[in-house]
C-alpha positions as protocol buffer text, in pm:
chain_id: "A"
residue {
  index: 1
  type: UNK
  ca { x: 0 y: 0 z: 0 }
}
residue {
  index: 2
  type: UNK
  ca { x: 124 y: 339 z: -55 }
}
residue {
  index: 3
  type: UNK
  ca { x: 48 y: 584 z: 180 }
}
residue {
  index: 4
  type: UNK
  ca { x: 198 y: 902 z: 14 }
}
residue {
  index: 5
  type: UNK
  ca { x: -65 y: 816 z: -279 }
}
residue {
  index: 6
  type: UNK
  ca { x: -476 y: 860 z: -100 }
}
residue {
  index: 7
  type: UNK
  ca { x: -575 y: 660 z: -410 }
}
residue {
  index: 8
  type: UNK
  ca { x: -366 y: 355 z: -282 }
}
residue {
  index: 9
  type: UNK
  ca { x: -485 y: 409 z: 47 }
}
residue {
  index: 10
  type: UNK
  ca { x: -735 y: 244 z: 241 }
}
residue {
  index: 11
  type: UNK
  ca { x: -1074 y: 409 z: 189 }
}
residue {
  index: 12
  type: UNK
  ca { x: -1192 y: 607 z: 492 }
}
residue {
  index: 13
  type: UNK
  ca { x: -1586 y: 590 z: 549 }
}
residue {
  index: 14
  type: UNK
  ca { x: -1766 y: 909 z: 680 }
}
residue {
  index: 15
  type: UNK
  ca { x: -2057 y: 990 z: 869 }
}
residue {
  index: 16
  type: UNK
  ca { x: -2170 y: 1409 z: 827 }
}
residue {
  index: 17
  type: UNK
  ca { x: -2389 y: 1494 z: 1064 }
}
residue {
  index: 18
  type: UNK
  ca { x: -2472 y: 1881 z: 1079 }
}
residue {
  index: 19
  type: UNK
  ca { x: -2832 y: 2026 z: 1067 }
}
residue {
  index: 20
  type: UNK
  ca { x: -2796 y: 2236 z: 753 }
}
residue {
  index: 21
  type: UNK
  ca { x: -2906 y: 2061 z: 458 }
}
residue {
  index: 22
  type: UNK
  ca { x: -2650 y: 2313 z: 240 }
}
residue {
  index: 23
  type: UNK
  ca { x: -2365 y: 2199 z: 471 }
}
residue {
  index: 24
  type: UNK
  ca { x: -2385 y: 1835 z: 498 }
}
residue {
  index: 25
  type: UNK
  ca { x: -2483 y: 1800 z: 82 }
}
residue {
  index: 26
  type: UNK
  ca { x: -2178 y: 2049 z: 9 }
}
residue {
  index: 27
  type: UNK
  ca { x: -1927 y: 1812 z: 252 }
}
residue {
  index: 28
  type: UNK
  ca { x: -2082 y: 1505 z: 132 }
}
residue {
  index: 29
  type: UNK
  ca { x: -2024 y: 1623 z: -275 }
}
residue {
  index: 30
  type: UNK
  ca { x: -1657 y: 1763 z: -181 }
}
residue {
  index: 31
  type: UNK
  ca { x: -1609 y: 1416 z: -6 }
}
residue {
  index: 32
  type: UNK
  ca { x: -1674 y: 1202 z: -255 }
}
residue {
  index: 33
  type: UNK
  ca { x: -1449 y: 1351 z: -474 }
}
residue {
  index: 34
  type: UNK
  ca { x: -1187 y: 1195 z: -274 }
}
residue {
  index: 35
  type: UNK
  ca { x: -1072 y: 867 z: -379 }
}
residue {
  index: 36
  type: UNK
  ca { x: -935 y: 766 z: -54 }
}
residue {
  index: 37
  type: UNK
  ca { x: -1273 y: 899 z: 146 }
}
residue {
  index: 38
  type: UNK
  ca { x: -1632 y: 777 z: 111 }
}
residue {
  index: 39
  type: UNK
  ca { x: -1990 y: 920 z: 284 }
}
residue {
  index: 40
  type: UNK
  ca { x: -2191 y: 669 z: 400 }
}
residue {
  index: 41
  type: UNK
  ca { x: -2425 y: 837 z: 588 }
}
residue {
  index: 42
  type: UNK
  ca { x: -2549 y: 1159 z: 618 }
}
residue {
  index: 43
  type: UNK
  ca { x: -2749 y: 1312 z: 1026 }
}
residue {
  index: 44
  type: UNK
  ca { x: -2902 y: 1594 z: 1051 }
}
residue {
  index: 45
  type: UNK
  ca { x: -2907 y: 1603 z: 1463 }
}
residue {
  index: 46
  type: UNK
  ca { x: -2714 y: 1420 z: 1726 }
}
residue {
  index: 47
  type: UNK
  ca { x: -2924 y: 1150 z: 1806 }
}
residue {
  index: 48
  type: UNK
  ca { x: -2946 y: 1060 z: 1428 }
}
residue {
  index: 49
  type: UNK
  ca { x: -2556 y: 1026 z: 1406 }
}
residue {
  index: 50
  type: UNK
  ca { x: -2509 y: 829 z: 1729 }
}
residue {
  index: 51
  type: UNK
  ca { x: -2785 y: 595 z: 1548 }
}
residue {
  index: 52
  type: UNK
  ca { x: -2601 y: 611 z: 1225 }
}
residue {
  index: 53
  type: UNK
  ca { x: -2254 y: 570 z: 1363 }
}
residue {
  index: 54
  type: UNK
  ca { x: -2372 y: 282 z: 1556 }
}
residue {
  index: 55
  type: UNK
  ca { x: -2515 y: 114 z: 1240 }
}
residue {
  index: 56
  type: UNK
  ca { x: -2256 y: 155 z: 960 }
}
residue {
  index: 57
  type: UNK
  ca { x: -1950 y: 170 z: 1186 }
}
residue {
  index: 58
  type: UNK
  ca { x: -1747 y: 441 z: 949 }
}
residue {
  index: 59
  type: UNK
  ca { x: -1390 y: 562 z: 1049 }
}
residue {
  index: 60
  type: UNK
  ca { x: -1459 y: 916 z: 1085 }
}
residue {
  index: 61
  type: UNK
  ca { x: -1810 y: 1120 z: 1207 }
}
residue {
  index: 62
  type: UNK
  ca { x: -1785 y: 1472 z: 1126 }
}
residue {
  index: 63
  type: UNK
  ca { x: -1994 y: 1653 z: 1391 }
}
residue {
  index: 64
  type: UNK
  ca { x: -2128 y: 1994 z: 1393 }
}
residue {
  index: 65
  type: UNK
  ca { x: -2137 y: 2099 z: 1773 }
}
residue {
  index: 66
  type: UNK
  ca { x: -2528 y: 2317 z: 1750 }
}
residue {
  index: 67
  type: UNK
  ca { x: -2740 y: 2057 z: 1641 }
}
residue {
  index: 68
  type: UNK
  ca { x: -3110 y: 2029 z: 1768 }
}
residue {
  index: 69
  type: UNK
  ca { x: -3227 y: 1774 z: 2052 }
}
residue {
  index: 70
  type: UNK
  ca { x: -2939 y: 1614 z: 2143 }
}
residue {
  index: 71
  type: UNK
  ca { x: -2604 y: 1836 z: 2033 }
}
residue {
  index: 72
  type: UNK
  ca { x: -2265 y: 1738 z: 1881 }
}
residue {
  index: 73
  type: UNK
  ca { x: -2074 y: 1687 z: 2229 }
}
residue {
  index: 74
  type: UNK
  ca { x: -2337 y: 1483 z: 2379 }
}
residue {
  index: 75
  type: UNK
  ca { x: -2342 y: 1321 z: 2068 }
}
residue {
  index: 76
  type: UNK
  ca { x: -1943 y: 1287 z: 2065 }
}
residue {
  index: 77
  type: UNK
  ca { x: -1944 y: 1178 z: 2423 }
}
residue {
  index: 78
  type: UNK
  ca { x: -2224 y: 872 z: 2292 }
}
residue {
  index: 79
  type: UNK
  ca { x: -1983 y: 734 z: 2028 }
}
residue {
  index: 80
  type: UNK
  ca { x: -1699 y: 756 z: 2209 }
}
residue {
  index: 81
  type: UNK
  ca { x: -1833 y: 511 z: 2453 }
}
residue {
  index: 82
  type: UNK
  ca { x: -2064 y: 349 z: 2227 }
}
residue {
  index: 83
  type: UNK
  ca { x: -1834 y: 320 z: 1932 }
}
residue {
  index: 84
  type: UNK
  ca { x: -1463 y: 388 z: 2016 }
}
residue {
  index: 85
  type: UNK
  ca { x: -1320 y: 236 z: 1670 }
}
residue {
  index: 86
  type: UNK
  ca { x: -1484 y: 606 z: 1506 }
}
residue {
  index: 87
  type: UNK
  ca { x: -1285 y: 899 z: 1539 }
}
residue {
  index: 88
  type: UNK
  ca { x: -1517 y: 1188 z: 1550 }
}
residue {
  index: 89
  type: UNK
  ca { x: -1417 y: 1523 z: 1402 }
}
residue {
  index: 90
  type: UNK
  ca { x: -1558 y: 1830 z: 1521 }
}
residue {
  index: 91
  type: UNK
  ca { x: -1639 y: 2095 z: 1248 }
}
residue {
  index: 92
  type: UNK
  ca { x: -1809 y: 2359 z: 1370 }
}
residue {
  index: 93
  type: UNK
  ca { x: -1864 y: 2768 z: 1313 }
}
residue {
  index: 94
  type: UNK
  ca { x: -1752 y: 2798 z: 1725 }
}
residue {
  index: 95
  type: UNK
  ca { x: -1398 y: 2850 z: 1809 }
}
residue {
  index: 96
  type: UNK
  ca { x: -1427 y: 2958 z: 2198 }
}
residue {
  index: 97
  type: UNK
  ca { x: -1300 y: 2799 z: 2447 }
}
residue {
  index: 98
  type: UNK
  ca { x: -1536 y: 2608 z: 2619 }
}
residue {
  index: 99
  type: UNK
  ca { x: -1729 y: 2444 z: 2320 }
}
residue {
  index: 100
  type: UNK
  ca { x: -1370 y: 2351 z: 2252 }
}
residue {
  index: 101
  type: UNK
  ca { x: -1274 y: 2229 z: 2583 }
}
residue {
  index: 102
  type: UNK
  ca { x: -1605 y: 2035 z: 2600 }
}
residue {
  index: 103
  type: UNK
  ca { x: -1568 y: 1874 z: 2227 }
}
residue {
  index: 104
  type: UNK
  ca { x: -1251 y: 1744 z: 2372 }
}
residue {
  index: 105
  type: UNK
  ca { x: -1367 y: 1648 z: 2708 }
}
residue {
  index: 106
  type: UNK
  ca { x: -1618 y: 1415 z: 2528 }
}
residue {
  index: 107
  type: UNK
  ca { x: -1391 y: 1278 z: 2346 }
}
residue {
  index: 108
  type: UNK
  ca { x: -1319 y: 1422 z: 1976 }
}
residue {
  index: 109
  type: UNK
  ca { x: -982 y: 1357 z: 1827 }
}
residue {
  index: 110
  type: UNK
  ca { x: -1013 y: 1706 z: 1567 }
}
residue {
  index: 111
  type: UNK
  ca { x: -1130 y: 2021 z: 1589 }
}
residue {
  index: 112
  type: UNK
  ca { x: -1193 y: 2202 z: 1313 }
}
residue {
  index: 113
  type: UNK
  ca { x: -1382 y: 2572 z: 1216 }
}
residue {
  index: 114
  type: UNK
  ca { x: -1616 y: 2571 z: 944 }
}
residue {
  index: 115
  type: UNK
  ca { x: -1405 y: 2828 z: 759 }
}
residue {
  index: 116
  type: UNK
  ca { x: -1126 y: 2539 z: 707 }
}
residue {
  index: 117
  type: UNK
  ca { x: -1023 y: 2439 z: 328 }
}
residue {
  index: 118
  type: UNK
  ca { x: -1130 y: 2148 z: 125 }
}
residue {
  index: 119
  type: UNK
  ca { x: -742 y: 2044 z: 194 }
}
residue {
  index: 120
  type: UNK
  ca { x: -774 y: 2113 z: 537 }
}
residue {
  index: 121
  type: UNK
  ca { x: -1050 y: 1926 z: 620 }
}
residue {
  index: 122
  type: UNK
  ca { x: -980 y: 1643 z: 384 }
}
residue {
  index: 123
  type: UNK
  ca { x: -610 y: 1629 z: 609 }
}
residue {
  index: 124
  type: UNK
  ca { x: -779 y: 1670 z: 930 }
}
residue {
  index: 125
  type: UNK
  ca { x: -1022 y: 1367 z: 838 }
}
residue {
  index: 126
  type: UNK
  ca { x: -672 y: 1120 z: 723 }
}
residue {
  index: 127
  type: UNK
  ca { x: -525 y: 1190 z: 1053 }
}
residue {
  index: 128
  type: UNK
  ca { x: -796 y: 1138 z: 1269 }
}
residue {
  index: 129
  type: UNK
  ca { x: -853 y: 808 z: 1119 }
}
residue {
  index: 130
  type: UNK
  ca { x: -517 y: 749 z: 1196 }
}
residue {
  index: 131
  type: UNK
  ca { x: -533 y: 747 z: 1511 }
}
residue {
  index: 132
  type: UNK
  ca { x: -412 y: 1121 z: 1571 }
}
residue {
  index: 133
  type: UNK
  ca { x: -556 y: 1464 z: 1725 }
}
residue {
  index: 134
  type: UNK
  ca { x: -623 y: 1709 z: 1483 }
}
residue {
  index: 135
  type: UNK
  ca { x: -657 y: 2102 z: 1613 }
}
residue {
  index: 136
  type: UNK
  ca { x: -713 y: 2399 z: 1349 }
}
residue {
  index: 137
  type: UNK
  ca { x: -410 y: 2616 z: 1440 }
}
residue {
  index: 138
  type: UNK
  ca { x: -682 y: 2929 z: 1567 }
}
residue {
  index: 139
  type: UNK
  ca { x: -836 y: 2646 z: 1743 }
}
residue {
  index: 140
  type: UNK
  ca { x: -491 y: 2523 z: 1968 }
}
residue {
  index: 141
  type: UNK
  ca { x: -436 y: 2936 z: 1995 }
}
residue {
  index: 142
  type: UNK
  ca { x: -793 y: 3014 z: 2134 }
}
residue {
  index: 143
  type: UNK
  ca { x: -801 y: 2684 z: 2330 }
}
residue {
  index: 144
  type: UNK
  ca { x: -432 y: 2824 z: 2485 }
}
residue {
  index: 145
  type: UNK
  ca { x: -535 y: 3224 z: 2487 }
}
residue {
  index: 146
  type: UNK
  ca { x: -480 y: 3395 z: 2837 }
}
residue {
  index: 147
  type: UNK
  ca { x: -358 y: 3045 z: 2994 }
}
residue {
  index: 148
  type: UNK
  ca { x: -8 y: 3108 z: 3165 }
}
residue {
  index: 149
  type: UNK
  ca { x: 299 y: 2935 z: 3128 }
}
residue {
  index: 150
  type: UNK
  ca { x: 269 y: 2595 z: 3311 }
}
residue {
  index: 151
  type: UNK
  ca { x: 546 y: 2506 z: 3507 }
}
residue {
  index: 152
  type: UNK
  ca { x: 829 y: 2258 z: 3435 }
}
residue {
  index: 153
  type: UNK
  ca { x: 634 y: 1888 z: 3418 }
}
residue {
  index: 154
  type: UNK
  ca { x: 629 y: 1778 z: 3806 }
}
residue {
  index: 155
  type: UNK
  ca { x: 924 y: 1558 z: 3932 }
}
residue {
  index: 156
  type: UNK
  ca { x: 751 y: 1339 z: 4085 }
}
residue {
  index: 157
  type: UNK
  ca { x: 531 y: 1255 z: 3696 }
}
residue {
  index: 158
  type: UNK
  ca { x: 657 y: 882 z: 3650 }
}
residue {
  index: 159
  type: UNK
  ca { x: 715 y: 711 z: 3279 }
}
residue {
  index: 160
  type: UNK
  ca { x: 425 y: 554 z: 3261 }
}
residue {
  index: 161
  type: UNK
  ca { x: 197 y: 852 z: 3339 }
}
residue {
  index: 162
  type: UNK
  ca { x: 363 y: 1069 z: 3053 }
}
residue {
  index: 163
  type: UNK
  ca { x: 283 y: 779 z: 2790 }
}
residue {
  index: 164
  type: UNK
  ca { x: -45 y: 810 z: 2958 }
}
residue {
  index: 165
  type: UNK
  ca { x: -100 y: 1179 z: 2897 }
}
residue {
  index: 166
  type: UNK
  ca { x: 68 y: 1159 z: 2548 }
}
residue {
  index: 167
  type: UNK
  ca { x: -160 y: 898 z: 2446 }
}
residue {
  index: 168
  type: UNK
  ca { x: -447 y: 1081 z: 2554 }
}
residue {
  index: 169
  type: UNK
  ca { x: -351 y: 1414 z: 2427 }
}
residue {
  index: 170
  type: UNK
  ca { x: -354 y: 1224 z: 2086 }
}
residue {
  index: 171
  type: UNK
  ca { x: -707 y: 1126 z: 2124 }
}
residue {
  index: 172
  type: UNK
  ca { x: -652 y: 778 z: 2245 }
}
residue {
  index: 173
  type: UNK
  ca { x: -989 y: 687 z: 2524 }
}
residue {
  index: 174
  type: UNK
  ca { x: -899 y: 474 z: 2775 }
}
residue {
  index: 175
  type: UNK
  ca { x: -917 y: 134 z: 2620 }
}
residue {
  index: 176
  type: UNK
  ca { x: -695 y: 198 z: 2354 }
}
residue {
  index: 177
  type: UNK
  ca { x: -439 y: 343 z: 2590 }
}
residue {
  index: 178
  type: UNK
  ca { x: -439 y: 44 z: 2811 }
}
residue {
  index: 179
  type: UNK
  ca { x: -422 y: -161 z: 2470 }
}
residue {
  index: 180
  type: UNK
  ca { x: -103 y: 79 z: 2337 }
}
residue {
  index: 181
  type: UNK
  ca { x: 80 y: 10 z: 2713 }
}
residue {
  index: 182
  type: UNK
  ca { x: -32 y: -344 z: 2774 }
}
residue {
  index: 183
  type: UNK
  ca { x: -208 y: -244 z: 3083 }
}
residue {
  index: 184
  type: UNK
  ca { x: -568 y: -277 z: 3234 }
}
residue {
  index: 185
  type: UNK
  ca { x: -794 y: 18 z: 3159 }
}
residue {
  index: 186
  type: UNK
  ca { x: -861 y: 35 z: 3557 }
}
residue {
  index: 187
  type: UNK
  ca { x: -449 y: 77 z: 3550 }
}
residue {
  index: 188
  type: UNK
  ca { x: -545 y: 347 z: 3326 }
}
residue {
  index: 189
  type: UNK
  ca { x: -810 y: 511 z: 3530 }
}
residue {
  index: 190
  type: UNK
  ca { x: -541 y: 495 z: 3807 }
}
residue {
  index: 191
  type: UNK
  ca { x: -276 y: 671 z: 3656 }
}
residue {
  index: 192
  type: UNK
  ca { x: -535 y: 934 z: 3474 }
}
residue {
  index: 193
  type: UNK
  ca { x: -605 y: 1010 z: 3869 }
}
residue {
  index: 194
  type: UNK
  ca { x: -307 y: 1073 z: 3950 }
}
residue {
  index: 195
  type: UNK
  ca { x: -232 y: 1277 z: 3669 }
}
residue {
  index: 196
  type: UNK
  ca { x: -477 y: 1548 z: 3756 }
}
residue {
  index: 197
  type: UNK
  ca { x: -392 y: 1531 z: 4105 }
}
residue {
  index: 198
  type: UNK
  ca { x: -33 y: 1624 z: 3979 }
}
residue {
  index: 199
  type: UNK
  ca { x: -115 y: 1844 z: 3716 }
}
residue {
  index: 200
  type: UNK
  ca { x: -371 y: 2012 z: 3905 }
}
residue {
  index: 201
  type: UNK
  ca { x: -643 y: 1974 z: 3707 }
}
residue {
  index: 202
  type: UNK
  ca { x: -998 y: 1890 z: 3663 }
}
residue {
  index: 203
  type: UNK
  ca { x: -1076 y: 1684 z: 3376 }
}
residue {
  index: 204
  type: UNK
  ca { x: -927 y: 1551 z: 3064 }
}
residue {
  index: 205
  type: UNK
  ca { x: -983 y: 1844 z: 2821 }
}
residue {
  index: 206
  type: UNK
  ca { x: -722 y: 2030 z: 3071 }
}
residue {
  index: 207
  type: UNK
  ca { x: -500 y: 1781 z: 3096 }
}
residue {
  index: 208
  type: UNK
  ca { x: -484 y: 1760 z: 2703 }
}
residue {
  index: 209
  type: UNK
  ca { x: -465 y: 2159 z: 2687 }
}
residue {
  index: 210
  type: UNK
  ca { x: -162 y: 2135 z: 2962 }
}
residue {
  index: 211
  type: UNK
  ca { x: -5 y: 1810 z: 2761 }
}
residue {
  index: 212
  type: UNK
  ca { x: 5 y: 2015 z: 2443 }
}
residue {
  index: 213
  type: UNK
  ca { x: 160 y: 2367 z: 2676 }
}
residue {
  index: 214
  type: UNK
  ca { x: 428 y: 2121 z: 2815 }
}
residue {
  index: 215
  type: UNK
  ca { x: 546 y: 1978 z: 2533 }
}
residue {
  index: 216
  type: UNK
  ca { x: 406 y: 1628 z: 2666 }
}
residue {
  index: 217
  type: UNK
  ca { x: 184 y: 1554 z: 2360 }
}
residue {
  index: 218
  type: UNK
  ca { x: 417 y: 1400 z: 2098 }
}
């Protein structure tokens, strides 16, 4: 297989849920002329993609976040529990901080603003299917903005709980973490713990925002 070629590639399936009609038919014809991408389903609110998702199993869900009834994070959150082998893709008009924070939080592995390039998009929707995080670059800057410095990692942050954070801040959810370290996912709950006791934080969309201000993400 060559990877450098998307025509050689594997074909990547996508769910678009977003609840204009314009939006999801103008993604869905831009998609398809892709040879390495295919749409094979198309939700107009939340609870229609975690239905979808959960019936055709594609790679990638692209999820507008202001959807009616049940949203895009509650929506992300579903899948993510529901249907970890999707990566879900957040493209949305909403670059603030919180809808960011809470995308992530719930599990998204991209974050994208509705003013991104066919290129861009197209990009974003290779690597999350990869198995990477994905953040527009005004998306890591506003998710960043009027944050200070952290401080040096803590000394007392063992091996294991780096690899930990890493994975995470590349959109892995628990199970595939404990998969990638050969661990038990309650070994992973453990060290996740720990890691916000250390870090001093709250919840995982902090600890991926301080992973990616300490350098621990890669």
């Amino acid at each position: 297989m060559d990877s450098a070629n998307p025509a050689a590639a594997e074909v990547i399936t996508v769910v678009v849920a977003d609840d204009q009609t314009t939006v999801r038919d103008g993604l869905t014809t831009v998609l398809s002329l892709l040879p390495d991408m295919r749409v094979v389903g198309e939700a107009r609110d939340g609870a229609e993609a975690v239905e979808l998702v959960r019936r055709v199993k594609p790679r990638v869900a692209l999820m507008d976040l202001r959807m009616p009834g049940i949203d895009g994070v509650a929506a992300t959150a579903a899948i993510a529990e529901q249907c970890p082998q999707t990566a879900v893709l957040v493209l949305t008009t909403y670059a603030d901080d919180a809808s960011i924070a809470g995308a992530l939080r719930a599990g998204a592995r991209g974050y994208l603003t509705k003013d991104a390039g066919r290129g861009e998009i197209a990009a974003a929707i290779r690597s999350v299917a990869s198995g990477h995080t994905t953040l527009a670059a005004d998306v890591g800057r506003c998710l960043l903005a009027g944050l200070d410095t952290p401080p040096e990692p803590p000394a007392d942050l063992t091996d294991r709980e780096r690899d930990v954070l890493r994975l995470m801040a590349q959109g892995h959810n628990n199970s595939e973490i404990a998969k990638d370290l050969f661990i038990g996912v309650s070994t992973v709950k453990t060290h996740i713990n720990s890691l916000f006791a250390k870090l001093g934080v709250r919840d995982r969309g902090q600890a991926i925002a301080y992973a990616h201000r300490a350098g621990l993400a890669r």
